[in-house]
Each structure stands twice: as structure tokens, then as C-alpha cells.
N, CA and C of each residue as an Amber inpcrd file, in Angstrom:
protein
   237
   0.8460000  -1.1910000   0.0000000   0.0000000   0.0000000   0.0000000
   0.8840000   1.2450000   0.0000000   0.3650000   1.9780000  -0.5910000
   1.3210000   3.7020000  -1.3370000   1.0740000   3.8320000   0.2090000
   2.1870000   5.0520000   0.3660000   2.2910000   5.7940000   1.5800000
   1.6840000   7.3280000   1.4550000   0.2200000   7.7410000   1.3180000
  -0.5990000   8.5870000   1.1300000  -1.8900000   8.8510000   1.9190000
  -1.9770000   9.7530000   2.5220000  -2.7690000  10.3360000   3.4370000
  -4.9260000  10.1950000   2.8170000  -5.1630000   9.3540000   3.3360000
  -6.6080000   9.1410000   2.7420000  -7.3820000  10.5160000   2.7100000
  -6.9470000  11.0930000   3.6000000  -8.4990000  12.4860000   3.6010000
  -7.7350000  13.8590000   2.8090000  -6.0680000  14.3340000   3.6630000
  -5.0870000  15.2100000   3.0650000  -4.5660000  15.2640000   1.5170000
  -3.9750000  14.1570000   1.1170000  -3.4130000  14.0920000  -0.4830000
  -1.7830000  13.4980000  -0.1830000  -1.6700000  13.7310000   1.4120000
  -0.0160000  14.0580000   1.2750000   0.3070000  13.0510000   1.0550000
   2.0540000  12.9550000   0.8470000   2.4760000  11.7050000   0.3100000
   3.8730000  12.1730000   0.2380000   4.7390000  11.1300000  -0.1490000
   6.1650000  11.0080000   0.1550000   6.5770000  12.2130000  -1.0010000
   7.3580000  12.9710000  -0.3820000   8.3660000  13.9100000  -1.0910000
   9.7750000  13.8880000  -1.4020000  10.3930000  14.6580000  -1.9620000
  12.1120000  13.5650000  -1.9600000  12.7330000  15.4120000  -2.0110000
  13.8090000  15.2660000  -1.1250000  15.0160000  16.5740000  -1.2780000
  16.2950000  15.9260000  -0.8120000  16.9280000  16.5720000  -0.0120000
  18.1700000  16.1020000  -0.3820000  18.9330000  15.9870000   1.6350000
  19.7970000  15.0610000   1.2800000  20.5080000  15.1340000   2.6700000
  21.4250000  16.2030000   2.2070000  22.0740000  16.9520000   3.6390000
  23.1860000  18.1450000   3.4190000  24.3770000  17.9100000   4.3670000
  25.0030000  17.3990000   4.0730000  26.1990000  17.0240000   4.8850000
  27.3170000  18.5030000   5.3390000  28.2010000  18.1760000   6.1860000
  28.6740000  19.1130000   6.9890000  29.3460000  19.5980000   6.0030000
  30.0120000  18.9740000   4.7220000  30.8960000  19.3620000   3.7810000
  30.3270000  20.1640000   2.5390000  28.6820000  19.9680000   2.7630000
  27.8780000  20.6360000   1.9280000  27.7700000  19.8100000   0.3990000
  28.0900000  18.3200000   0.4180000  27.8810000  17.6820000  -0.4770000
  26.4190000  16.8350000   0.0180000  25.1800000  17.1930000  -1.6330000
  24.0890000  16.5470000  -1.0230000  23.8190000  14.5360000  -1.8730000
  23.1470000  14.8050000  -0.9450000  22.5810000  12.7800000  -1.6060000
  20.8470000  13.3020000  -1.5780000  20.3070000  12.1240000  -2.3180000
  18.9500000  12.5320000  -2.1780000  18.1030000  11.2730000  -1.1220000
  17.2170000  12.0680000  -0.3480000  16.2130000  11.8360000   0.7490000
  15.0780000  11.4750000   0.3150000  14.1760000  11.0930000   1.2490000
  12.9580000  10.9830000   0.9680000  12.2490000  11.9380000   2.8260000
  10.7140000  12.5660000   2.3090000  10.4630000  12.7370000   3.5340000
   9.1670000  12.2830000   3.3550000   8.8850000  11.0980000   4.5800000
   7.8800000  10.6050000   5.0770000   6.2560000  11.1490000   5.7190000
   5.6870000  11.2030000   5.0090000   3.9940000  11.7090000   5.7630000
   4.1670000  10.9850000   7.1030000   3.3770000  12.0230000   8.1690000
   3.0750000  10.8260000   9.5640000   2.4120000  10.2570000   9.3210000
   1.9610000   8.8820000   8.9340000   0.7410000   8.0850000   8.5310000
   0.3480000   7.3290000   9.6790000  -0.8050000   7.3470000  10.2230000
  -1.6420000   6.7980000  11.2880000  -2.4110000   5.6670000  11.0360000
  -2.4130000   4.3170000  11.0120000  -3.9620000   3.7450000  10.4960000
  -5.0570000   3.9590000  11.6770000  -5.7600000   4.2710000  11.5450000
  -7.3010000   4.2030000  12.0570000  -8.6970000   3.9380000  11.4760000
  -9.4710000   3.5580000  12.6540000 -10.5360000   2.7230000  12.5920000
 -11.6490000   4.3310000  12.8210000 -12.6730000   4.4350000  12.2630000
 -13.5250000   5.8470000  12.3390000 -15.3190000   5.2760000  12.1490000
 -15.7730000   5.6870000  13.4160000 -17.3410000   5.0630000  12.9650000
 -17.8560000   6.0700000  12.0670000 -18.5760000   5.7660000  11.2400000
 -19.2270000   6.7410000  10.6280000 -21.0140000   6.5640000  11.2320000
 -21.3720000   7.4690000  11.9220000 -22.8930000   7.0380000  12.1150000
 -24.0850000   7.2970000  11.2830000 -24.1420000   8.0120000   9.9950000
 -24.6680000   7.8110000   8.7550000 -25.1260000   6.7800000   8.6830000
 -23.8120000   6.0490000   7.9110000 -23.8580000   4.5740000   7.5000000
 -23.5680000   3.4570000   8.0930000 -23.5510000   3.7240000   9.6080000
 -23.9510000   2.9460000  10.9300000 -22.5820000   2.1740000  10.8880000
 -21.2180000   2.1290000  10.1110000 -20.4430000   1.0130000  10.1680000
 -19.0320000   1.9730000  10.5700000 -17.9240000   1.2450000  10.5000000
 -16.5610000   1.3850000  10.7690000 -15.8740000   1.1720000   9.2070000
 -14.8480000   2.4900000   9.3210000 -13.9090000   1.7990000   7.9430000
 -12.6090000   2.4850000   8.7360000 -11.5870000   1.7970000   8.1250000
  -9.9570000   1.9710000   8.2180000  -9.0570000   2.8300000   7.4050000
  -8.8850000   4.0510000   7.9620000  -8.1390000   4.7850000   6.9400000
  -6.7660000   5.0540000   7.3100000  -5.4410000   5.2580000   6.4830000
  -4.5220000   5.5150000   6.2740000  -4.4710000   7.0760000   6.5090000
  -4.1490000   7.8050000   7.4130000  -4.2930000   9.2700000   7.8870000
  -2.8670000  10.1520000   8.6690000  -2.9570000  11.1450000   7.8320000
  -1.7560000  11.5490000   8.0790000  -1.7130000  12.8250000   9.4710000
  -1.3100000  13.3500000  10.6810000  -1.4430000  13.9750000  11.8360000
  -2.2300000  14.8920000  11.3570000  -1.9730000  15.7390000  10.5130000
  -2.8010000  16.9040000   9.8880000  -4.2540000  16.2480000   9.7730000
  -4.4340000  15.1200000   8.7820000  -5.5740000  14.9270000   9.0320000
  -6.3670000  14.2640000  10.1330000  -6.0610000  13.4190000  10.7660000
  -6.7790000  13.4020000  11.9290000  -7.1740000  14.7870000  13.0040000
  -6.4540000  15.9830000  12.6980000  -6.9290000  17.1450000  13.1750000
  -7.5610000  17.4700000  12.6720000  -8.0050000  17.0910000  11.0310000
  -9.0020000  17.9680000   9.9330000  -9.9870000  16.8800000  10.4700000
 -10.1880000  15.6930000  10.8790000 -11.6450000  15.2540000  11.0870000
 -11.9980000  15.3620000  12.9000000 -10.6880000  15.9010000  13.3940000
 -11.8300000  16.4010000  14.5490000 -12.2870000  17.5030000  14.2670000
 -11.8580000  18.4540000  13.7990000 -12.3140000  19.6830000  13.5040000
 -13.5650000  20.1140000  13.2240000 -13.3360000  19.1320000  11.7310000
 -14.6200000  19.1420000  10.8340000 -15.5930000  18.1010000  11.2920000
 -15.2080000  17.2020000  11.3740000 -15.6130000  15.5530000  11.5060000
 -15.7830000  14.7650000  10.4820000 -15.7750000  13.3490000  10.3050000
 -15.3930000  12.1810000   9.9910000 -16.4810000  12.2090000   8.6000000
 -17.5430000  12.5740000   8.6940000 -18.3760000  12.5850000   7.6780000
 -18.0560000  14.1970000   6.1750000 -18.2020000  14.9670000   6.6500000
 -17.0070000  16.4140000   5.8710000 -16.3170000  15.9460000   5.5030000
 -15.0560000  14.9510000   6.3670000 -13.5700000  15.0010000   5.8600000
 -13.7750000  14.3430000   4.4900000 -14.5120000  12.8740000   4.9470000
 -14.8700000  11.5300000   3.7520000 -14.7820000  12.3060000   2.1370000
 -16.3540000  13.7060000   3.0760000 -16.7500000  13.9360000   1.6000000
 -15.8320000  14.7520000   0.6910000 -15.5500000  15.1610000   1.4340000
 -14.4380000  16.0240000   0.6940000 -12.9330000  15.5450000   0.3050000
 -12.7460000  14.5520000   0.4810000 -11.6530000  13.8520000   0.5620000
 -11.9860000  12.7780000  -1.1290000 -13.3950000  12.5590000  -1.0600000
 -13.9800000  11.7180000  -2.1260000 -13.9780000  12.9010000  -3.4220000
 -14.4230000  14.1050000  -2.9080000 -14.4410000  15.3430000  -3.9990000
 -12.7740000  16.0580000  -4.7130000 -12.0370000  15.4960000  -4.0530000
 -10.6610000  15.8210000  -4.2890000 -10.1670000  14.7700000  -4.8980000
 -10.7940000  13.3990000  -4.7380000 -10.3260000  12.2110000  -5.5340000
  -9.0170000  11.6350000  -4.4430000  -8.3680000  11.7170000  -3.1690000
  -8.1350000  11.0170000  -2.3420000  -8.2650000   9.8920000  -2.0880000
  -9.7430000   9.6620000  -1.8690000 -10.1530000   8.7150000  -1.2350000
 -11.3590000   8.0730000  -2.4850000 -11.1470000   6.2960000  -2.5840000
 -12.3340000   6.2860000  -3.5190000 -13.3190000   5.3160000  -3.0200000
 -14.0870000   5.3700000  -3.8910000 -15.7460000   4.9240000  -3.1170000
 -16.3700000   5.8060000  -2.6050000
């Protein structure tokens, strides 16, 4: 499974290590990815999403049903 944030978009980025001598190599930087379990009470069930810190703050914020939809309207998330 890709390393990509179900509700956010984010996803692995690449720059560079910088050494003391100022010669670089190239990096990768990692999303915080969380798995979690989220009831939805709509549709009365539980699903498992791949969520990155940012977003688990965007669905308390907003909540779990917003995030989905909008996450489905950005093409994120499918189904």
C-alpha cells in the first residue's frame, strides 16, 4: 500500500541530505501516517483509513463525515 494520506493528499516527497561538507545525496520525507478505525454514524459502520497527523486534526475539527466527503471530492479517497 502507497504511503498517502486518505483524507489530506499528502504523500512522500524527496530533497536532499546536506552534509557538513555541503555535499548533497537525495532523501525521501515521510507523511506521519496513522492507520485508524472511524465510525461513521450515517452509514452505521466502521472503515480503516490511512491518515496523516494533519488529518486526523481535519476530522476532529470538521468531523469524519465532511472530511470523507471532501476527501472523495478531491479524488483522495475512492468509493
Amino acid at each position: 500500500m502507497s504511503r498517502i494520506c486518505e483524507i489530506t493528499g499528502k504523500k512522500v516527497i524527496t530533497g536532499n541530505n546536506v552534509s557538513h561538507s555541503h555535499s548533497k545525496t537525495r532523501r525521501k520525507f515521510y507523511p506521519n501516517l496513522q492507520t485508524k478505525k472511524f465510525y461513521i454514524p450515517e452509514e452505521n459502520k466502521w472503515i480503516t483509513l490511512k491518515v496523516s497527523a494533519a488529518g486526523l486534526r481535519n476530522i476532529n475539527k470538521k468531523g469524519i463525515s465532511a472530511c470523507l466527503k471532501e476527501a472523495r471530492e478531491k479524488g483522495y479517497l475512492k468509493g
